[in-house]
BAKERO-427865 format. One record per residue: residue in three letters; x, y, z of N, C-alpha, C in turn. Coordinates in Angstrom, 1 decimal, m for minus. Example, Ala and Ser with C-alpha at 12.3 -4.5 7.8 and 13.67 -1.06 7.14 Angstrom:
residues 2
<bapa><r>ala</r><n_u>13.2</n_u><n_v>m5.7</n_v><n_w>7.8</n_w><ca_u>12.3</ca_u><ca_v>m4.5</ca_v><ca_w>7.8</ca_w><c_u>13.2</c_u><c_v>m3.3</c_v><c_w>7.8</c_w></bapa>
<bapa><r>ser</r><n_u>12.8</n_u><n_v>m2.2</n_v><n_w>7.1</n_w><ca_u>13.7</ca_u><ca_v>m1.1</ca_v><ca_w>7.1</ca_w><c_u>12.9</c_u><c_v>0.0</c_v><c_w>7.9</c_w></bapa>
***
This chain:
residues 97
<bapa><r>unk</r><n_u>99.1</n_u><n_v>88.0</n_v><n_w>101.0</n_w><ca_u>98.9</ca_u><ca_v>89.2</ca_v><ca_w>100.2</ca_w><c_u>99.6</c_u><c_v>89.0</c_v><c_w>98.9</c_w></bapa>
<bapa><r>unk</r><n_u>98.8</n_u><n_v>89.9</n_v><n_w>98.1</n_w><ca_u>99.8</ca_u><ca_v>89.2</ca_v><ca_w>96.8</ca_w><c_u>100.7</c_u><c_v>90.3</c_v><c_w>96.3</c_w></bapa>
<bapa><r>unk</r><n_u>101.2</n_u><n_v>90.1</n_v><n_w>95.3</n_w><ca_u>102.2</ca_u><ca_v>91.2</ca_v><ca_w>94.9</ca_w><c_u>102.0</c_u><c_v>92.8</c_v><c_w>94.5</c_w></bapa>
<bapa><r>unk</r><n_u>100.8</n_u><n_v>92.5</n_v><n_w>93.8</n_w><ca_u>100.3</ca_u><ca_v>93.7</ca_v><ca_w>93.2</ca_w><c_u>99.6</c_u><c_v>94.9</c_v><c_w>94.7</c_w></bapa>
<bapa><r>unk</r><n_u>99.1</n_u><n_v>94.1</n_v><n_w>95.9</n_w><ca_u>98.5</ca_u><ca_v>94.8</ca_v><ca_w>97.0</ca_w><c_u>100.2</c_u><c_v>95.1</c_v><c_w>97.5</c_w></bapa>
<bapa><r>unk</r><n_u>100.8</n_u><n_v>94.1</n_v><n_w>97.4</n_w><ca_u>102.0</ca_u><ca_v>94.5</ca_v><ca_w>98.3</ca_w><c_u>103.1</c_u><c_v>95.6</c_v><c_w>97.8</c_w></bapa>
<bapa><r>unk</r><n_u>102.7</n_u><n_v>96.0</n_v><n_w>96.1</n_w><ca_u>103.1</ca_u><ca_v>97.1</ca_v><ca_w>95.5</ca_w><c_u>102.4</c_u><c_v>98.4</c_v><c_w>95.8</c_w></bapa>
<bapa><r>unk</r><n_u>101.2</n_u><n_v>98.2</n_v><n_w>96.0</n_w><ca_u>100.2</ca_u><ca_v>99.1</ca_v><ca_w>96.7</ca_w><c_u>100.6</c_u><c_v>99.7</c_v><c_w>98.0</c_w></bapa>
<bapa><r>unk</r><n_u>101.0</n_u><n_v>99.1</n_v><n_w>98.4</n_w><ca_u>101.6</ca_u><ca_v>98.8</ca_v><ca_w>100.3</ca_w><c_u>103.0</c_u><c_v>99.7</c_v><c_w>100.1</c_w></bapa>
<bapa><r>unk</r><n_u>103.5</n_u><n_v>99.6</n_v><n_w>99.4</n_w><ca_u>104.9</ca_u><ca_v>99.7</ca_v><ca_w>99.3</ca_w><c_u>105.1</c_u><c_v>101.7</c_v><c_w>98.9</c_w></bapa>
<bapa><r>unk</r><n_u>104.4</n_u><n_v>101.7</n_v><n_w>97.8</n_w><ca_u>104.0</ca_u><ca_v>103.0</ca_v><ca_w>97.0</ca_w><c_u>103.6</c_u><c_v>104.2</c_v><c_w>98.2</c_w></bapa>
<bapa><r>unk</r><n_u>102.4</n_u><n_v>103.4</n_v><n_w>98.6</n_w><ca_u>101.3</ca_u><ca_v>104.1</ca_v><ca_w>99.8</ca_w><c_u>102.4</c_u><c_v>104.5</c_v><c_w>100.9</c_w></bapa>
<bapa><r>unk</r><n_u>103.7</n_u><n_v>103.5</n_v><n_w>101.5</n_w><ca_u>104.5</ca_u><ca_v>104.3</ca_v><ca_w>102.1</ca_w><c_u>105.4</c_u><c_v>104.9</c_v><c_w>101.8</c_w></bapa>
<bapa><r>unk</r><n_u>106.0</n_u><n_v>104.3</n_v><n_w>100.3</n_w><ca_u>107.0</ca_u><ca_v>105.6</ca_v><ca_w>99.4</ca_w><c_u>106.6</c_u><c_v>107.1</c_v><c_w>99.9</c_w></bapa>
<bapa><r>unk</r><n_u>105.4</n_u><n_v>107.3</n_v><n_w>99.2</n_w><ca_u>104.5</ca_u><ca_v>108.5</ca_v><ca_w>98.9</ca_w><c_u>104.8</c_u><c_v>109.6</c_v><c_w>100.5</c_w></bapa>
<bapa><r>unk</r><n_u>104.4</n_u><n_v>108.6</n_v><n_w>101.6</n_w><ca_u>104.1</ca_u><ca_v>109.2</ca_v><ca_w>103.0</ca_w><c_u>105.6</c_u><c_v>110.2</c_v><c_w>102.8</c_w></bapa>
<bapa><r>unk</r><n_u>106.7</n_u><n_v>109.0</n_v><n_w>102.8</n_w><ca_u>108.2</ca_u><ca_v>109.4</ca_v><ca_w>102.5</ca_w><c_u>108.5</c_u><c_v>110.5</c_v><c_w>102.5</c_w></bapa>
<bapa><r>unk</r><n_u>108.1</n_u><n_v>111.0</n_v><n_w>101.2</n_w><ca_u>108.2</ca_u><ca_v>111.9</ca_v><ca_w>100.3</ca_w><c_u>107.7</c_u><c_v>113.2</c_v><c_w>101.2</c_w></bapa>
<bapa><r>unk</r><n_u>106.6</n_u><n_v>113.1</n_v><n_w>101.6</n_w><ca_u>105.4</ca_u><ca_v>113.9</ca_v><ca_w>102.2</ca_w><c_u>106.0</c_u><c_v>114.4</c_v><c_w>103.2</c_w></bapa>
<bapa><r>unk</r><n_u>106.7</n_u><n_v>113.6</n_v><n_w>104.0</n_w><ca_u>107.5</ca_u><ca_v>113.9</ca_v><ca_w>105.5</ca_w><c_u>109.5</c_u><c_v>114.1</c_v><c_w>105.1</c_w></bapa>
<bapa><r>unk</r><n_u>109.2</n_u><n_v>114.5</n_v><n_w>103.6</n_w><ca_u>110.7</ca_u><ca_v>115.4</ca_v><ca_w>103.4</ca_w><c_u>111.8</c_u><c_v>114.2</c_v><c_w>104.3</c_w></bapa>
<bapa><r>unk</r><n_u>111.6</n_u><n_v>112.7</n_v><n_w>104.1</n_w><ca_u>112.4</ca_u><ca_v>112.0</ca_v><ca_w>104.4</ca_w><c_u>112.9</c_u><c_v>110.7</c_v><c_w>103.2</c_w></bapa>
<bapa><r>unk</r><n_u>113.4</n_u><n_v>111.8</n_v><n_w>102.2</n_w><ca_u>114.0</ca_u><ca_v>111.4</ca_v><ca_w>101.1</ca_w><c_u>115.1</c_u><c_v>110.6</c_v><c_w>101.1</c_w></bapa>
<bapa><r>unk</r><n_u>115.8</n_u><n_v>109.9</n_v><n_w>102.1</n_w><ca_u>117.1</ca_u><ca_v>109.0</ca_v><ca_w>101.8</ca_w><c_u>116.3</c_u><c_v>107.6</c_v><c_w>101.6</c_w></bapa>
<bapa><r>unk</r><n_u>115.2</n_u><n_v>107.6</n_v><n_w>103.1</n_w><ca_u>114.7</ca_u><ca_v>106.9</ca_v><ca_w>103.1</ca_w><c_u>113.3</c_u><c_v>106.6</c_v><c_w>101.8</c_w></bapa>
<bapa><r>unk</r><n_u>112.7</n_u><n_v>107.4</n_v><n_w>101.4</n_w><ca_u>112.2</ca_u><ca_v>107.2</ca_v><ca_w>99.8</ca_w><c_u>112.9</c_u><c_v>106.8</c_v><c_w>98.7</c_w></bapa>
<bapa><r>unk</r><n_u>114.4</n_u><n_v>107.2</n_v><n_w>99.0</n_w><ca_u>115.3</ca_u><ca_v>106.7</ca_v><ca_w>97.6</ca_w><c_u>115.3</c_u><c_v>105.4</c_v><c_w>97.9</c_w></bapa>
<bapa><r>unk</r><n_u>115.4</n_u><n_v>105.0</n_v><n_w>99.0</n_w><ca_u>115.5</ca_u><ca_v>103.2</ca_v><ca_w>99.6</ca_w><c_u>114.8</c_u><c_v>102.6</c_v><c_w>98.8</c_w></bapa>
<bapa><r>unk</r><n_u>113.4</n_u><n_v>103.4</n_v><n_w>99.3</n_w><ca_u>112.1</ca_u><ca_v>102.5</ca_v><ca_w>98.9</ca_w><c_u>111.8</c_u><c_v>102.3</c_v><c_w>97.3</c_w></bapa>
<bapa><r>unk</r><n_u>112.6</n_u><n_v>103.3</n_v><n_w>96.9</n_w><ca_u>112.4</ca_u><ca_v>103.4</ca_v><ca_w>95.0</ca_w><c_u>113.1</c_u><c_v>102.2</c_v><c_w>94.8</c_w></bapa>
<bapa><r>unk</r><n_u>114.3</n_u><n_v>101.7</n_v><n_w>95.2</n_w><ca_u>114.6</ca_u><ca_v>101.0</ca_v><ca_w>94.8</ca_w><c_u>114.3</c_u><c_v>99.2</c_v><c_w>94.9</c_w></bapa>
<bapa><r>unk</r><n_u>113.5</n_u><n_v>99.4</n_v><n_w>96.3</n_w><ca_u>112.8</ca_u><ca_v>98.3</ca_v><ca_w>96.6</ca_w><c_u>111.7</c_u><c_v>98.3</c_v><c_w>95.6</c_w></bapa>
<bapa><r>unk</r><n_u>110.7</n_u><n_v>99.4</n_v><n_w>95.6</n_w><ca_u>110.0</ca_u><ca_v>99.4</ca_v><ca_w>94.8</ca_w><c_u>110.2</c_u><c_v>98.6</c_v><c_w>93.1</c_w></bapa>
<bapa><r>unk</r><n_u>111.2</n_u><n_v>99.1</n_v><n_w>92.5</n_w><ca_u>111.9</ca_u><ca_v>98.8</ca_v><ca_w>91.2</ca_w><c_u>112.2</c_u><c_v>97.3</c_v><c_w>91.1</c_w></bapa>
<bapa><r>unk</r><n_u>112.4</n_u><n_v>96.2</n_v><n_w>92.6</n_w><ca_u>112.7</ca_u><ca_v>95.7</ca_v><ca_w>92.0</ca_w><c_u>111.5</c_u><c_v>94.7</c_v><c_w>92.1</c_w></bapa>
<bapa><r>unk</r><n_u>110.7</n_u><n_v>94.9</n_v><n_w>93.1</n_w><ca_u>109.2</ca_u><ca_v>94.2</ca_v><ca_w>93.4</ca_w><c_u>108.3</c_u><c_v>94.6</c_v><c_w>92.0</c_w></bapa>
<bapa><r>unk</r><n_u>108.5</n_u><n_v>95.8</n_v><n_w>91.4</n_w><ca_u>107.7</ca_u><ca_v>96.0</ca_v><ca_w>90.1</ca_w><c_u>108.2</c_u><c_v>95.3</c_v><c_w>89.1</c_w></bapa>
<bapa><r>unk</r><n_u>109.5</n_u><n_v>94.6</n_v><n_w>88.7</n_w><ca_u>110.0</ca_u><ca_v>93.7</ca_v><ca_w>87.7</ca_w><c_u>109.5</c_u><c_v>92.5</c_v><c_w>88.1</c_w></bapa>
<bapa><r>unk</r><n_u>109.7</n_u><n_v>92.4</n_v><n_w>89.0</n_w><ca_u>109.3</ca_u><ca_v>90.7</ca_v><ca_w>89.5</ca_w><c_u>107.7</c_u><c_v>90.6</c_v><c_w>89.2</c_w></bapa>
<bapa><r>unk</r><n_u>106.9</n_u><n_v>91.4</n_v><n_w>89.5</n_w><ca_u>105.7</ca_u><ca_v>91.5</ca_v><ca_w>89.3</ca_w><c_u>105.5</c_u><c_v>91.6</c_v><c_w>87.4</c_w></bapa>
<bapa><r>unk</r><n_u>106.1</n_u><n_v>92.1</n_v><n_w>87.1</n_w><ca_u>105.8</ca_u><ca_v>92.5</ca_v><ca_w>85.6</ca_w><c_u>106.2</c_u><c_v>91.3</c_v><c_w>84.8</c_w></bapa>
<bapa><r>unk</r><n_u>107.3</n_u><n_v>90.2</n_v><n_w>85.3</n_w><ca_u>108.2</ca_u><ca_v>89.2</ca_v><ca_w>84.5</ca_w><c_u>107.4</c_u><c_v>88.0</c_v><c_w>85.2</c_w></bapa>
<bapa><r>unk</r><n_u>107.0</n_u><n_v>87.8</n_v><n_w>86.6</n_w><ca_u>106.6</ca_u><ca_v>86.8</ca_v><ca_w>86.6</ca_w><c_u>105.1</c_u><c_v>86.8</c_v><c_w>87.5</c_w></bapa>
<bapa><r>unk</r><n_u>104.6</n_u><n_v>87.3</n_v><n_w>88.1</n_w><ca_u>103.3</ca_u><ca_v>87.5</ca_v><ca_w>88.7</ca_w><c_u>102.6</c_u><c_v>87.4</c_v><c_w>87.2</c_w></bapa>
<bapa><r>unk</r><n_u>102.7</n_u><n_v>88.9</n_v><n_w>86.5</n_w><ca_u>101.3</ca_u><ca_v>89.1</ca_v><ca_w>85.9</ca_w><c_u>101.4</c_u><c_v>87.8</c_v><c_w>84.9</c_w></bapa>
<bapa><r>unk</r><n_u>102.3</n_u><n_v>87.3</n_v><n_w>84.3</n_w><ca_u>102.3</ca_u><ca_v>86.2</ca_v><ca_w>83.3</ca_w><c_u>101.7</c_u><c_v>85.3</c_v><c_w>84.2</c_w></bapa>
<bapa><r>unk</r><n_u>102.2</n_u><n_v>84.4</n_v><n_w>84.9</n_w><ca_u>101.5</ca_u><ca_v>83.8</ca_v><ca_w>85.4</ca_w><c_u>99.7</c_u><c_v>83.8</c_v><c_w>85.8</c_w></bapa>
<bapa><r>unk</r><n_u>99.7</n_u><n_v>84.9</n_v><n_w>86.5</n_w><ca_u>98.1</ca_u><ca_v>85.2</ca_v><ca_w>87.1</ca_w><c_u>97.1</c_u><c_v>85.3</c_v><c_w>86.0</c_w></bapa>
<bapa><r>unk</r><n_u>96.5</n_u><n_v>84.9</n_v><n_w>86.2</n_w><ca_u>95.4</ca_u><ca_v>85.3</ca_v><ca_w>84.7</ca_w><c_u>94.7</c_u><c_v>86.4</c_v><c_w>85.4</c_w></bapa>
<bapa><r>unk</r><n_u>94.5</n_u><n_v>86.7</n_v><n_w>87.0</n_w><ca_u>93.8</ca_u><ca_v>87.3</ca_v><ca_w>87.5</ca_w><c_u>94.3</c_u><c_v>89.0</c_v><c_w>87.3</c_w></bapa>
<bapa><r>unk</r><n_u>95.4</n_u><n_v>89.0</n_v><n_w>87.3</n_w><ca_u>95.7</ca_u><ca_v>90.2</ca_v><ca_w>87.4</ca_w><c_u>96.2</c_u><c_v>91.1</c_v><c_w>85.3</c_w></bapa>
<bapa><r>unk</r><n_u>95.6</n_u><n_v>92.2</n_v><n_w>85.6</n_w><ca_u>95.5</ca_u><ca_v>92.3</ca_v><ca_w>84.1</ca_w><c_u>96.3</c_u><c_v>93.3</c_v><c_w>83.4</c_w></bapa>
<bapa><r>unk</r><n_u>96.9</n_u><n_v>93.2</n_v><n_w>82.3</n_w><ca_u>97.5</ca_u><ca_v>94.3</ca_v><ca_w>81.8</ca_w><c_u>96.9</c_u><c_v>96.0</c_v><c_w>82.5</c_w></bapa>
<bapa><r>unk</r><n_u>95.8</n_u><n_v>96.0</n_v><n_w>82.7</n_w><ca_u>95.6</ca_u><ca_v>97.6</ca_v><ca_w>83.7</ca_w><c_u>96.1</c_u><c_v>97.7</c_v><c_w>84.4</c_w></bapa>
<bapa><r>unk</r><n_u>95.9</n_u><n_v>96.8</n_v><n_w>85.6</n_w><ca_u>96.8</ca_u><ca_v>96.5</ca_v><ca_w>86.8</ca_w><c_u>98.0</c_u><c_v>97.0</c_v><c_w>86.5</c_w></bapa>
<bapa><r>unk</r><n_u>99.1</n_u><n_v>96.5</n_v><n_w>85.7</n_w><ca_u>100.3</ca_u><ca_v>96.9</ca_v><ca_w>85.4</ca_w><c_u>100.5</c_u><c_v>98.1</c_v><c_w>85.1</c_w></bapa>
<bapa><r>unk</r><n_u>99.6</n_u><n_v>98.9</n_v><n_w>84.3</n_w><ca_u>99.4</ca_u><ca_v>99.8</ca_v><ca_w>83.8</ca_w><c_u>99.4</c_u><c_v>101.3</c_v><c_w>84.8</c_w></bapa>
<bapa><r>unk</r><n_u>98.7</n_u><n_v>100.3</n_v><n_w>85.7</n_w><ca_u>98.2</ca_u><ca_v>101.7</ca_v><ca_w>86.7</ca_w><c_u>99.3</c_u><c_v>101.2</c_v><c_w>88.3</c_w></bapa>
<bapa><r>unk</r><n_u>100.2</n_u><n_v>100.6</n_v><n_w>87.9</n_w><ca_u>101.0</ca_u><ca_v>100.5</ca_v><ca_w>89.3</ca_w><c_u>102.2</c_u><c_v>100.9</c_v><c_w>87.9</c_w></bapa>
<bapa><r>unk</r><n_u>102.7</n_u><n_v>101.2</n_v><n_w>87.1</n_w><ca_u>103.6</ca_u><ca_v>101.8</ca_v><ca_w>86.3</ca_w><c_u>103.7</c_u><c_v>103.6</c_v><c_w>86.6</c_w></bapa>
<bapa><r>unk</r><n_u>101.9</n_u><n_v>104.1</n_v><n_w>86.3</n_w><ca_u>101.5</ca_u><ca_v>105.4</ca_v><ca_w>86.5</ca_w><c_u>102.0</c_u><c_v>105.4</c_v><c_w>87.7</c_w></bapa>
<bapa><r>unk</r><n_u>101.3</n_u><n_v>104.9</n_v><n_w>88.9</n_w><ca_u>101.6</ca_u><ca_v>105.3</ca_v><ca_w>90.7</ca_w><c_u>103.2</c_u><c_v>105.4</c_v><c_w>90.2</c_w></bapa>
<bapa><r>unk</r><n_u>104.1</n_u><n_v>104.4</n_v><n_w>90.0</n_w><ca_u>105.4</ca_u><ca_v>104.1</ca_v><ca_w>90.2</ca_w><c_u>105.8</c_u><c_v>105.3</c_v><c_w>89.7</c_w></bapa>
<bapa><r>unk</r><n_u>105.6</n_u><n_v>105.9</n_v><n_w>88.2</n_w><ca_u>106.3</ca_u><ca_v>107.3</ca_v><ca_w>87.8</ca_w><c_u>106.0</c_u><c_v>108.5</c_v><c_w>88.6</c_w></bapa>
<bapa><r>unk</r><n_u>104.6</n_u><n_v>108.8</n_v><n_w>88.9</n_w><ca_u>104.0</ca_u><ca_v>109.9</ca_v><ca_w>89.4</ca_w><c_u>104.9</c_u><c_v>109.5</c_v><c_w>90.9</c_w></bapa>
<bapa><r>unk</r><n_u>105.7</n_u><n_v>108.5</n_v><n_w>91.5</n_w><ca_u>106.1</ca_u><ca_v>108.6</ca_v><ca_w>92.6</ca_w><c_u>107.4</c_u><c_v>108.7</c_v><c_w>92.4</c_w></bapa>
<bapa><r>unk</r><n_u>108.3</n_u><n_v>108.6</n_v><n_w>91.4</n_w><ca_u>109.8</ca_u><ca_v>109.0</ca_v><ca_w>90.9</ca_w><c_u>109.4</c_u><c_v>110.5</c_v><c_w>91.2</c_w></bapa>
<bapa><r>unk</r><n_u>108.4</n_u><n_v>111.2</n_v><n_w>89.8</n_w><ca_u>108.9</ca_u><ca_v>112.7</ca_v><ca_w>90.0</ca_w><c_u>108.2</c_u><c_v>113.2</c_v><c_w>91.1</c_w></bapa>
<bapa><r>unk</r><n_u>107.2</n_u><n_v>112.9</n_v><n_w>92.2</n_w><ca_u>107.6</ca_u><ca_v>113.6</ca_v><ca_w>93.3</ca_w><c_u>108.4</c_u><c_v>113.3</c_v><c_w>94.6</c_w></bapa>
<bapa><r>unk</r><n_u>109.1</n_u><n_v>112.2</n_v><n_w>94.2</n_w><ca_u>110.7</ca_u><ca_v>112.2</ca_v><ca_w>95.2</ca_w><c_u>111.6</c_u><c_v>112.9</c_v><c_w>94.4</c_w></bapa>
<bapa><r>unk</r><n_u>111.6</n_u><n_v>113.6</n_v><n_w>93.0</n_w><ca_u>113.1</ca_u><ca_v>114.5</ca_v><ca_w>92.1</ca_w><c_u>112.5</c_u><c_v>115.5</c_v><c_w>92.3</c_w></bapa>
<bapa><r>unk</r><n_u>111.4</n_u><n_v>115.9</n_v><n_w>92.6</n_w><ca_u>110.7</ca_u><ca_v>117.3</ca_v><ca_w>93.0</ca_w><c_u>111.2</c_u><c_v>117.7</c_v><c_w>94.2</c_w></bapa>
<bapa><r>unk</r><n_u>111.0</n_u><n_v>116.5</n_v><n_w>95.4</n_w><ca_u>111.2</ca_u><ca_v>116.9</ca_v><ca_w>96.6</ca_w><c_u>112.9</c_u><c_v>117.5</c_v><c_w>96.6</c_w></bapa>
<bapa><r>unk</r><n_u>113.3</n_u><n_v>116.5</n_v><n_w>96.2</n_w><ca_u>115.1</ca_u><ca_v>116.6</ca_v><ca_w>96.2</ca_w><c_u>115.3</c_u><c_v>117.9</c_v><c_w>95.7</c_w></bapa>
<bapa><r>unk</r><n_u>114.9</n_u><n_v>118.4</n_v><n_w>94.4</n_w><ca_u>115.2</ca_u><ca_v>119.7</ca_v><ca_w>94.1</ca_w><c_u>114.7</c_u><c_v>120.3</c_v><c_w>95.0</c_w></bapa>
<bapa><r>unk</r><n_u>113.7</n_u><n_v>120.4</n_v><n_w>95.4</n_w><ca_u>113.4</ca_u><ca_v>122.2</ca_v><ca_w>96.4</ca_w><c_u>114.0</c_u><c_v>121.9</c_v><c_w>97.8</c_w></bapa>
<bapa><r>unk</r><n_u>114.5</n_u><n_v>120.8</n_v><n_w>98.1</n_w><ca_u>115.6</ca_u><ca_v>120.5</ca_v><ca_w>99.4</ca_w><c_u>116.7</c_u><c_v>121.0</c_v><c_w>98.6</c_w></bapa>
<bapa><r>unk</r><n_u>117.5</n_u><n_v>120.2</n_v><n_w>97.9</n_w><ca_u>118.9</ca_u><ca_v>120.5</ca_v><ca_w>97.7</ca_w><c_u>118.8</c_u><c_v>122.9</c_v><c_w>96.9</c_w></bapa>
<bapa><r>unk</r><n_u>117.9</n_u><n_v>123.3</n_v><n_w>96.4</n_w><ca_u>117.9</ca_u><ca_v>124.8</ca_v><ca_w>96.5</ca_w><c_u>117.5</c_u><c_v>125.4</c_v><c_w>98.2</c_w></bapa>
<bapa><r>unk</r><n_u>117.0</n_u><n_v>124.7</n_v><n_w>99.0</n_w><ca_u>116.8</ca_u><ca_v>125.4</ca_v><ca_w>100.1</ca_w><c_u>118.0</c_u><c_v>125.4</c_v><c_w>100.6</c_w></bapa>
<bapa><r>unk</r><n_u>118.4</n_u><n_v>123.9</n_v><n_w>100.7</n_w><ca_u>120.0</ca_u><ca_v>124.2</ca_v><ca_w>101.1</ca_w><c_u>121.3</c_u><c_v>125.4</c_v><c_w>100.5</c_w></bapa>
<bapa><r>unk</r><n_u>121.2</n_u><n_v>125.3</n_v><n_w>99.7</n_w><ca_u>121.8</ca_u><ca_v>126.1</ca_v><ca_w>98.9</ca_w><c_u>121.7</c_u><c_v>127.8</c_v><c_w>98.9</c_w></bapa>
<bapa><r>unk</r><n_u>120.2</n_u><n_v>128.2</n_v><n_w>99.0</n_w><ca_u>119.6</ca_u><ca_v>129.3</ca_v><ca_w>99.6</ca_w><c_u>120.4</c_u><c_v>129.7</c_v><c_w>101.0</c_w></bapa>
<bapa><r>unk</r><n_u>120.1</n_u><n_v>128.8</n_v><n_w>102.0</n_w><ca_u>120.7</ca_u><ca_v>128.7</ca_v><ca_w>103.4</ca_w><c_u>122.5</c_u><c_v>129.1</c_v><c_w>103.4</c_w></bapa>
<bapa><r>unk</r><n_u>123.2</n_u><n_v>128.0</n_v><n_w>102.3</n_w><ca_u>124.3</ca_u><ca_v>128.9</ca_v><ca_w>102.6</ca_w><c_u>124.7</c_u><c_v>130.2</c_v><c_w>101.9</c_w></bapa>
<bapa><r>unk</r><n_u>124.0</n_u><n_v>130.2</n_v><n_w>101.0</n_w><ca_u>124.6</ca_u><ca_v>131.5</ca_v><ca_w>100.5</ca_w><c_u>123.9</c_u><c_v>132.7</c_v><c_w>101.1</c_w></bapa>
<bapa><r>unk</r><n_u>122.9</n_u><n_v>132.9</n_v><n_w>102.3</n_w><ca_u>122.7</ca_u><ca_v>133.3</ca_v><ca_w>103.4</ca_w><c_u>123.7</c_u><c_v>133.7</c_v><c_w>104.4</c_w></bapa>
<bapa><r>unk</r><n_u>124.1</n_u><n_v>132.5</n_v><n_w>104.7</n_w><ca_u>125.3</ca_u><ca_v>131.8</ca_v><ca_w>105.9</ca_w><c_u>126.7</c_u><c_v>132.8</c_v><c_w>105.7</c_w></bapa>
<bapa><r>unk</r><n_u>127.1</n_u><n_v>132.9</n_v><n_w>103.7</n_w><ca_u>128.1</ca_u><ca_v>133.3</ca_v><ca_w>103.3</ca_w><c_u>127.7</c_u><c_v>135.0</c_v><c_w>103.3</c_w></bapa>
<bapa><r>unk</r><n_u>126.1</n_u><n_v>135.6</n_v><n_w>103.0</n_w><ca_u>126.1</ca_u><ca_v>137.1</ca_v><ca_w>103.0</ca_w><c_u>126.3</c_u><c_v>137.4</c_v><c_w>104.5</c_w></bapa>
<bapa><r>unk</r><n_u>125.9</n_u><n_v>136.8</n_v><n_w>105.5</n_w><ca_u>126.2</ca_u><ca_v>137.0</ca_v><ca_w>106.9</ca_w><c_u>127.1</c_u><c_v>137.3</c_v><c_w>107.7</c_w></bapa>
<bapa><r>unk</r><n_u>128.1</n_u><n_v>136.4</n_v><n_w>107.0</n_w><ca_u>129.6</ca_u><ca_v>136.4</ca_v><ca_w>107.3</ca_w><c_u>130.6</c_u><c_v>137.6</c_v><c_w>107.0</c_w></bapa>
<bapa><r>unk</r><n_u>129.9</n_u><n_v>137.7</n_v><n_w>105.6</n_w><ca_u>130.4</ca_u><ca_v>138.9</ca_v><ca_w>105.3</ca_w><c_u>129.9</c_u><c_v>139.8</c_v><c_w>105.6</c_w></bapa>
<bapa><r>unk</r><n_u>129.7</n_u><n_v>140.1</n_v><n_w>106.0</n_w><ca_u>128.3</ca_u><ca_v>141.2</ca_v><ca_w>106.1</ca_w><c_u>129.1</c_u><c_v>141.7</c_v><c_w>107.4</c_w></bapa>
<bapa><r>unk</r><n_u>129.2</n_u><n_v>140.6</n_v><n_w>108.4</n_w><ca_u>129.8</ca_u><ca_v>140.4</ca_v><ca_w>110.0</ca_w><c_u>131.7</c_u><c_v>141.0</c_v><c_w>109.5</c_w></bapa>
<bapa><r>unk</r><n_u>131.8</n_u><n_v>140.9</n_v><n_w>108.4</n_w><ca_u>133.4</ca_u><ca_v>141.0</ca_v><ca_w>108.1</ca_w><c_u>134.0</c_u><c_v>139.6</c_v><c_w>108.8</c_w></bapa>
<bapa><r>unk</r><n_u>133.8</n_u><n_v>138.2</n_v><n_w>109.0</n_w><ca_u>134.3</ca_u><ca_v>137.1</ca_v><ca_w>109.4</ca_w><c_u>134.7</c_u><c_v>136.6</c_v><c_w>107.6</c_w></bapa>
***
């Protein structure tokens, strides 16, 4: 398999990540991702004649469009949390605890 499918491969289960609100494990994969996309950018595409500046181009696009919806997800997790305790805290008081 080559690098650019195995960026494909990698993205395709970032994405799932993301989808199933199991963001520790997507931050993982960003970073795996990040480093499979340098190696591909520095030494795959130079080399390959096969694979083309689009190529790069459009696994750059997937790669961003897949940053902001793992900082999407993270925000409306870390406000739900946040929602939840200040819930937690009207409750309590509410209870006089």
């Amino acid at each position: 398999m080559d690098s650019y499918t195995s960026i494909n491969l990698m993205l395709n289960k970032a994405e799932a990540l993301v989808k199933e609100n199991k963001l520790d494990s997507a931050q993982q994969q960003l970073l795996d991702l990040d480093k499979e996309l340098k190696i591909f950018c520095t030494t795959d595409l130079v080399q390959n004649s096969v694979l083309t500046y689009d190529s790069a181009v459009k696994l750059n696009e997937r790669f961003s469009n897949f940053i902001l919806q793992l900082e999407t997800a993270k925000k409306k997790t870390a406000k739900a949390l946040l929602e939840q305790v200040s819930n937690r805290k009207k409750i309590s008081a509410y209870r006089g605890i």
